[in-house]
C-alpha positions, -999 to 999 in steps of 0.1 A, spaced: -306 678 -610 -309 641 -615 -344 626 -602 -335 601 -571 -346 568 -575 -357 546 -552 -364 504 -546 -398 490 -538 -402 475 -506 -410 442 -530 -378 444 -553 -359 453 -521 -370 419 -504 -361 403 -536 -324 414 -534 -320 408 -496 -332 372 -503 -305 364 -534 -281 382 -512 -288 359 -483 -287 323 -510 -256 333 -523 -241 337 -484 -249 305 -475 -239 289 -508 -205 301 -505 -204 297 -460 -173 277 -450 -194 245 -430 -192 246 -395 -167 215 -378 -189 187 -365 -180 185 -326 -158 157 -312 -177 129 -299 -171 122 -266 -155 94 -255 -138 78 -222 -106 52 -218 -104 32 -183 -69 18 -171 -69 -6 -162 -103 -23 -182 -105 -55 -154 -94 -65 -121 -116 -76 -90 -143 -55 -70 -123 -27 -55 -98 -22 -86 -93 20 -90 -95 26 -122 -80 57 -136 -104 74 -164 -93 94 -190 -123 116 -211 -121 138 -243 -147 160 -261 -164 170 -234 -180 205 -225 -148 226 -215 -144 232 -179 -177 215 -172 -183 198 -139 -196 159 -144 -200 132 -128 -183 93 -132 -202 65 -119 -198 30 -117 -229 8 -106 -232 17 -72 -205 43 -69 -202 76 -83 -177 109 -77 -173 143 -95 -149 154 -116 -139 188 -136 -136 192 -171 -104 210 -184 -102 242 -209 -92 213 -240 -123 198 -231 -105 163 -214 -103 150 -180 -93 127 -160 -105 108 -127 -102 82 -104 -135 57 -94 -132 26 -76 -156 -5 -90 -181 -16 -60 -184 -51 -54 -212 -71 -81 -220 -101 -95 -219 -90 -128 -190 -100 -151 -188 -67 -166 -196 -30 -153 -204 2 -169 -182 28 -163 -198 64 -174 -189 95 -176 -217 126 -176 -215 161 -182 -248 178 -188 -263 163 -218 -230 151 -231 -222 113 -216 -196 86 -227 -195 52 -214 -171 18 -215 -171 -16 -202 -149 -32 -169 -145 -66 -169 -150 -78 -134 -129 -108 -124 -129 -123 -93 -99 -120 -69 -71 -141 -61 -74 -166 -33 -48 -170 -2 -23 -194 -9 -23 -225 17 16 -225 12 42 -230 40 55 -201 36 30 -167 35 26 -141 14 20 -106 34 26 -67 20 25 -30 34 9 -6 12 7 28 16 -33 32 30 -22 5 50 -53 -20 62 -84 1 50 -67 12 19 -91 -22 1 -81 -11 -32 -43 -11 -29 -45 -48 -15 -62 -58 -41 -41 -44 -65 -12 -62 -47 -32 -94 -52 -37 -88 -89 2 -80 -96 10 -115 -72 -13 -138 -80 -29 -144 -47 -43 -125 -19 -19 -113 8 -27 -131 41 -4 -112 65 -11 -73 62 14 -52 82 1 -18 95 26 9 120 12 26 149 27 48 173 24 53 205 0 85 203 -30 64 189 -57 45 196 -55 6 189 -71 1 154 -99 -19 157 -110 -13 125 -81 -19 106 -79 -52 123 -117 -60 111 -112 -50 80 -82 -75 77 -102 -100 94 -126 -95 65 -100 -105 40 -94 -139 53 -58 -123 64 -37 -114 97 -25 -81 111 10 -77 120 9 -46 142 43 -23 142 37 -8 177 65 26 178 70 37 210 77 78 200 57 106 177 61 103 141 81 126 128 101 134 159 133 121 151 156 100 171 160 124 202 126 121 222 130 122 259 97 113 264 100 77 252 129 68 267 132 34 274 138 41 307 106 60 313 85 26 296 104 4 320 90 30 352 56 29 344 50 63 329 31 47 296 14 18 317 -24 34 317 -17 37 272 -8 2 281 -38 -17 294 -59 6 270 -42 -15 238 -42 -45 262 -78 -46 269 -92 -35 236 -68 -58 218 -83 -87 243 -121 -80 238 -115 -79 198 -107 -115 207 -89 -126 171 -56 -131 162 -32 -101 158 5 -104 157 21 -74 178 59 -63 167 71 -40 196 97 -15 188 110 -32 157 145 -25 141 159 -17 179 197 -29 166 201 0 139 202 36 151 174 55 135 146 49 160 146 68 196 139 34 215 178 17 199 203 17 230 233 45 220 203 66 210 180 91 236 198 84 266 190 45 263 217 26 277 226 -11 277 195 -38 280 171 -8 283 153 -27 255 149 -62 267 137 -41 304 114 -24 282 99 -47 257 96 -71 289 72 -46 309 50 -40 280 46 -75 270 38 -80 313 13 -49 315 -6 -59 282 -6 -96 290 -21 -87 322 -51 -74 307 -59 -109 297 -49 -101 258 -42 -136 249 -50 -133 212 -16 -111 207 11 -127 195 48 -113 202 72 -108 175 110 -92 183 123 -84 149 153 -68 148 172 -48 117 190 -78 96 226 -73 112 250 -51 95 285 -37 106 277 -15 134 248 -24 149 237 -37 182 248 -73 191 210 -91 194 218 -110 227 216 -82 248 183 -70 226 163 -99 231 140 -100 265 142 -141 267 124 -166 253 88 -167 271 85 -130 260 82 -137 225 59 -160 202 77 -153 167 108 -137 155 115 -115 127 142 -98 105 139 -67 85 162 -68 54 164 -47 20 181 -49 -7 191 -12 -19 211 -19 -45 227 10 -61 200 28 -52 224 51 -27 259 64 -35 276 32 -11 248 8 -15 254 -29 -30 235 -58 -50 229 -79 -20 212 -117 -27 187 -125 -3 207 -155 7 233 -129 15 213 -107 31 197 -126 55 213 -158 61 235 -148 91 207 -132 105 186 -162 103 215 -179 122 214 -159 153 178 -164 154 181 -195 153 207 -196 182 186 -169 206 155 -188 200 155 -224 186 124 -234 175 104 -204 170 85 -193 142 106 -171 115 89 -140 96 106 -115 69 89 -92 80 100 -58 61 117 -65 25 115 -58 -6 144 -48 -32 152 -17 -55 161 -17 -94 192 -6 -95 225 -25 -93 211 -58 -108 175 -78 -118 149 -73 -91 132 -100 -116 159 -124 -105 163 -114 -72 123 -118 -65 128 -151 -76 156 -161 -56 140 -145 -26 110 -166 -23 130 -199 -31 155 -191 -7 128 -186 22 103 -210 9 134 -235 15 136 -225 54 109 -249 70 110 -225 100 106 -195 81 67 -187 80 55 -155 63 75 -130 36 62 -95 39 70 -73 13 69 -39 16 53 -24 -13 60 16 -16 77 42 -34 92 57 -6 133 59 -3 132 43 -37 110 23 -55 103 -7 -33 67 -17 -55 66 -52 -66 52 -37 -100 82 -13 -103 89 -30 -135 70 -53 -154 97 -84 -153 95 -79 -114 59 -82 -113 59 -114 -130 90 -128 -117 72 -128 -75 41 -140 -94 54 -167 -108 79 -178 -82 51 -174 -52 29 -199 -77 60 -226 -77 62 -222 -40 52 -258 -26 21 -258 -9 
């Protein structure tokens, strides 16, 4: 039988050891980690820009936390180890900001360029949008001001008739130097054109009168200027307070819009300004004479006009002095003298150059001495109405509203 042999504990140790050099000698090295990193769009743009934030090599599906200067918001890291958030840069007097990005011990950071925002133009003829937050939404105006050039000064804001009046939207237009135009709808969003309830008919009797004084006296003891557009489009047919619509018969409108300019105005509300601004006229719709409740029952008049374009199956490129140069004309006629608005438009991008027709939109109206404000209407909604939908649109209303005279 062959003797067994065995290793001392020393020469044992010795061949664990060379065994363990010539491991790490031949080891494949470990990858380095990504460093992280963070990309803002955009990188400048006034106090209350939103700035979209894009991160990468971060701890996957971490939770972190964005900040800039005063503001800060959370965020979630996703499996590849990139996110992506929103933050919204507070005001400062600093002409840059740092924009970070932590997540546990692992942090990125890059530089905004604050710039300051565009002033309100003192031309004839105004500048005003809708956005989509409407008059709190601060960051959305100021990104309207940044694609125009100058800071809105007419901000138009809807309503209907199962709210409270919005006193602090109107401050916070106030704030920006600016004016609310207040779409007052007398139904329930959402309805659709058949609601008994606000018939025009039941306005006229008194059944909304106590909702009435409530606007009429808060409006009055805010005091400031506000511009109130009652029932708007009321010659088309897709709103429950048109006549032909709801059981609404002939000059139930003028009855109508006449009590509630009597019951608000009673509350002392002097500050309101009336605007009737009817649907530019089309083939179909409701002759305005019968629409409009007489000239001491309105302060300003308005027309709503688009230009869809070939954005639906039988739409048409319409120029804007097309579209609303007969509407202009009546009026003109109905109430001579009297401040003009546009007070909805805005045009699509198909059928033609919303670059040219931007520009031929505000030299058209800036040439109308009676026509005071343009209010452009700034959402994706049936299409895409933006005045950034492209970038030649953009700069085409920035550049025409700088040649305005002013």
């Amino acid at each position: 039988m062959t003797p067994r042999r065995f290793l001392s504990v020393r020469t044992l140790a010795a061949v664990l050891a060379a065994a363990a050099l010539s491991l790490s000698l031949t080891a494949v090295p470990a990858q380095a980690a990504a460093a992280a990193a963070i990309s803002l769009s955009p990188a400048s743009g006034p106090a209350g820009t939103t700035v979209s934030v894009t991160g990468t090599g971060f701890p996957k599906k971490g939770s972190g936390i964005l900040s800039a200067g005063s503001t800060s918001t959370s965020f979630k890291v996703g499996a590849s180890g990139s996110f992506t958030a929103a933050v919204v840069i507070p005001a400062t007097t600093q002409a840059t900001l740092t924009v970070r990005a932590d997540v546990g011990t692992v942090s990125a950071a890059a530089v905004f360029t604050v710039t300051a925002k565009p002033a309100l133009s003192t031309a004839p003829l105004r500048f005003g949008v809708a956005t989509p937050g409407g008059p709190l939404a601060g960051a959305e105006l100021d990104q309207v001001a940044a694609v125009a050039g100058e800071s809105p000064s007419v901000i138009l804001s809807y309503k209907d008739f199962n709210q409270a009046p919005p006193l602090s939207e109107l401050d916070a237009v106030r704030a920006r130097g600016a004016v609310t135009l207040l779409t007052w709808e007398p139904w329930t969003w959402g309805g659709g054109t058949v609601q008994p309830a606000y018939s025009l008919q039941r306005i006229t009797a008194g059944d909304f009168d106590a909702y009435l004084r409530q606007w009429g006296s808060a409006l009055g003891a805010w005091g400031h200027p506000v511009m109130l557009r009652f029932g708007h489009e009321m010659n088309g047919n897709w709103y429950p307070w048109a006549e032909g619509i709801n059981g609404n018969g002939p000059g139930d409108y003028a009855a109508a819009w006449r009590h509630v300019h009597d019951v608000v105005a009673a509350t002392g509300a002097a500050n309101v300004s009336w605007v009737w601004s009817p649907n530019v006229p089309y083939p179909g719709s409701t002759a305005l004479d019968g629409l409009f409740p007489g000239a001491g029952y309105v302060d300003a008049v308005a027309l709503d006009g688009y230009n869809w374009g070939t954005s639906t199956a039988t739409g048409s490129w319409v120029m804007p002095s097309d579209l609303f140069g007969s509407g202009l004309a009546e009026l003109r006629r109905l109430a001579p003298g009297v401040p003009i608005l546009v007070a909805e438009t805005a045009s699509a991008e198909q059928g033609g150059s919303k670059a040219d027709w931007n520009t031929a939109l505000v030299g058209y109206l800036a040439s109308q001495p009676d026509v005071t404000a343009l209010v452009w209407f700034d959402l994706n909604k049936e299409t895409d109405w933006r005045i950034d939908s492209s970038a030649a649109s953009a700069a085409a209303l920035k550049a025409a509203l700088a040649a305005r005279a002013k």
